[in-house]
C-alpha positions in Angstrom: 0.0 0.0 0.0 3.1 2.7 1.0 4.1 1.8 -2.4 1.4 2.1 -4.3 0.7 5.8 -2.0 4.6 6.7 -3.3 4.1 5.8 -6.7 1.2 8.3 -7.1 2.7 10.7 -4.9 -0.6 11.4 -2.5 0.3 12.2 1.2 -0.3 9.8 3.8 0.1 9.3 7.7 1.0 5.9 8.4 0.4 4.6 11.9 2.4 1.7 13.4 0.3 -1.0 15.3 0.5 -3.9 17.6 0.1 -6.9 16.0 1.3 -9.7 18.1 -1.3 -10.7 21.0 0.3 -8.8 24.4 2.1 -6.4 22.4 1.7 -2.9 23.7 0.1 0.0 21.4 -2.5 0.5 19.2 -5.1 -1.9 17.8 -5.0 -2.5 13.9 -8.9 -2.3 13.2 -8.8 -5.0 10.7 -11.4 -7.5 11.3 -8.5 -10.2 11.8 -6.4 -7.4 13.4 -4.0 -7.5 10.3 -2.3 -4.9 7.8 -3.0 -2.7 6.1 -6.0 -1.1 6.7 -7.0 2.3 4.8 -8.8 5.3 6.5 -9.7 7.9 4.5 -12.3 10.2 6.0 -14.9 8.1 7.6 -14.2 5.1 5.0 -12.3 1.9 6.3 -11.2 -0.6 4.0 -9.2 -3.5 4.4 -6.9 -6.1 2.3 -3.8 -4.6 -0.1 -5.3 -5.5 -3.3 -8.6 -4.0 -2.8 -6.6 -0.5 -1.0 -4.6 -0.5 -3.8 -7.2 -0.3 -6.4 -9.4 1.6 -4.5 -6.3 4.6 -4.0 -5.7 4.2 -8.3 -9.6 4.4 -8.7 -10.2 7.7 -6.7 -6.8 9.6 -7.0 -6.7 8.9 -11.0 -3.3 7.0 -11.1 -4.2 6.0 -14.3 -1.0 4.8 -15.3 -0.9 2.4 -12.4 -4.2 1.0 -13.0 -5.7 2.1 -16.3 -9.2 2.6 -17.4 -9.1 0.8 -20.8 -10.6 -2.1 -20.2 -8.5 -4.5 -21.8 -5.0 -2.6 -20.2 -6.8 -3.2 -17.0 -7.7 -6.8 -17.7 -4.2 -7.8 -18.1 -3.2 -6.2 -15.4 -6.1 -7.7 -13.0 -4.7 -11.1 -14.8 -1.2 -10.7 -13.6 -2.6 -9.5 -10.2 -4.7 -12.7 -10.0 -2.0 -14.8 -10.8 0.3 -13.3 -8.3 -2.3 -13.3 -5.3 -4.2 -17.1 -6.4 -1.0 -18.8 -8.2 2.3 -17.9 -6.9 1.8 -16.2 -3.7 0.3 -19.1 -1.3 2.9 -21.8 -1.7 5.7 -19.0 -1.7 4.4 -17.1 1.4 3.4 -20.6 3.0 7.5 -21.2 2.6 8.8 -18.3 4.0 6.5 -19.4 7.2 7.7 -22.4 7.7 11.7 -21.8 6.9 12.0 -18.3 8.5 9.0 -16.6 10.2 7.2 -19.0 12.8 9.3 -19.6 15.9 10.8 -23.0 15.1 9.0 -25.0 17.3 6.0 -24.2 14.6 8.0 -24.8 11.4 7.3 -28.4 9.5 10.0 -28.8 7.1 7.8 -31.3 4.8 5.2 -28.1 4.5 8.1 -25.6 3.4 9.6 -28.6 1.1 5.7 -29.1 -0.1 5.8 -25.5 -0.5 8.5 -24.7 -2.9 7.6 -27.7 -5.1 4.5 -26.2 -5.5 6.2 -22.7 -6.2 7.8 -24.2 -8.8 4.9 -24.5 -11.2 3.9 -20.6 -11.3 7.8 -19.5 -11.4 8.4 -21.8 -14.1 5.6 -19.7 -16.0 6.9 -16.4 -15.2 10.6 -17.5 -16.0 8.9 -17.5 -19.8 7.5 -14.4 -19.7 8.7 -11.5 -20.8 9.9 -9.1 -17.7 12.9 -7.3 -19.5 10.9 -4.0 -18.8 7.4 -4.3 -16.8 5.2 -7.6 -16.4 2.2 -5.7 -18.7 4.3 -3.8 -20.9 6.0 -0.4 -21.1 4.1 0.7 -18.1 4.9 0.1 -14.6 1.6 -1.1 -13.0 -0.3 -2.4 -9.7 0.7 -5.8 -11.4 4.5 -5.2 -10.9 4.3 -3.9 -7.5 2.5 -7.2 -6.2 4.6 -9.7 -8.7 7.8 -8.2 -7.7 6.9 -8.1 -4.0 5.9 -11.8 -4.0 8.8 -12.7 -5.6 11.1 -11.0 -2.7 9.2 -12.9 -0.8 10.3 -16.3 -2.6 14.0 -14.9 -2.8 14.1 -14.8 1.0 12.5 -18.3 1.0 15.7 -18.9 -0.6 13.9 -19.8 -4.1 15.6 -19.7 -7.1 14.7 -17.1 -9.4 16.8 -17.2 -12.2 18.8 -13.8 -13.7 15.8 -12.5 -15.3 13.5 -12.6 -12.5 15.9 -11.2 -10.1 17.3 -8.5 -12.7 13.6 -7.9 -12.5 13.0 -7.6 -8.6 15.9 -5.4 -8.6 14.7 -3.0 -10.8 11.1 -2.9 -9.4 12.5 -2.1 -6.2 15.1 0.4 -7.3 12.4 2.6 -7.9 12.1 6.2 -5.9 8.7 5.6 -5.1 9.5 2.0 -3.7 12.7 3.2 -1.7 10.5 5.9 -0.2 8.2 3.1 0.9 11.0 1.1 2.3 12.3 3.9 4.3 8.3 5.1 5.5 7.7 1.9 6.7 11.4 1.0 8.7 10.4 4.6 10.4 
């Protein structure tokens, strides 16, 4: 979402909250006390995709998230993709090699895990990603492929050159560096 805020250049006041039970400070209001969660004016919203869209529909980013129909299919396709196809078996992964404590982690599920990662990645190693996932345009799409797939590099996943040349350049951009740094505040 920070990204997505940078990359159209809107203002925003980002508020930390608690998110472990016991943890002292502020509430997220998420129904499952989650992130992110979107306030603007007396409208709440909840879950990335839908804030993300929601920010492109009413500020105009337009270049983000088109209008045209068909620009905005394809990039709803490679946003489906990345959220139904690739980001389950890479984020169920991560879980179980690096973020539950380790009394929690089942190496069969993070082994299960990547094998199952390797069906999507073998798709997007075919695709073309030597400038944007849609096209000549940098998009919602890229912001949620390239994000997943820094995910599956810390999962330890290989990638491949192209696909990391690709994660490097997606997050060498102003707007995502500005994100990086809001959010490490």
């Amino acid at each position: 979402m920070l990204w997505t805020l940078e990359e159209i250049g809107l203002p925003y006041e980002p508020v930390r909250v608690a998110l472990r039970p016991g943890e002292p400070g502020i509430r997220s209001p998420h129904p499952q006390r989650k992130v992110p969660v979107l306030e603007d004016g007396p409208f709440f919203l909840a879950e990335t995709l839908a804030i993300c869209q929601f920010i492109c529909n009413k500020y105009a980013a337009r270049v983000l998230y088109p209008t045209q129909p068909e620009e905005q299919a394809i990039i709803d396709q490679w946003l489906s993709f990345t959220l139904t196809e690739l980001e389950m078996p890479v984020w169920l992964m991560l879980k179980h090699k690096r973020l539950l404590p380790e009394s929690a982690r089942v190496p069969a599920v993070a082994e299960a895990a990547a094998a199952d990662a390797q069906i999507p990645l073998r798709m997007l190693a075919q695709a073309r990603t030597d400038r944007w996932i849609t096209g000549e345009n940098f998009t919602l799409a890229d912001i949620f492929l390239s994000h997943t797939l820094s995910w599956a590099q810390a999962a330890g996943l290989s990638l491949g050159e192209p696909l990391n040349d690709y994660v490097t350049r997606c997050f060498s951009r102003p707007a995502s560096l500005r994100a990086v740094e809001m959010n490490n505040r």
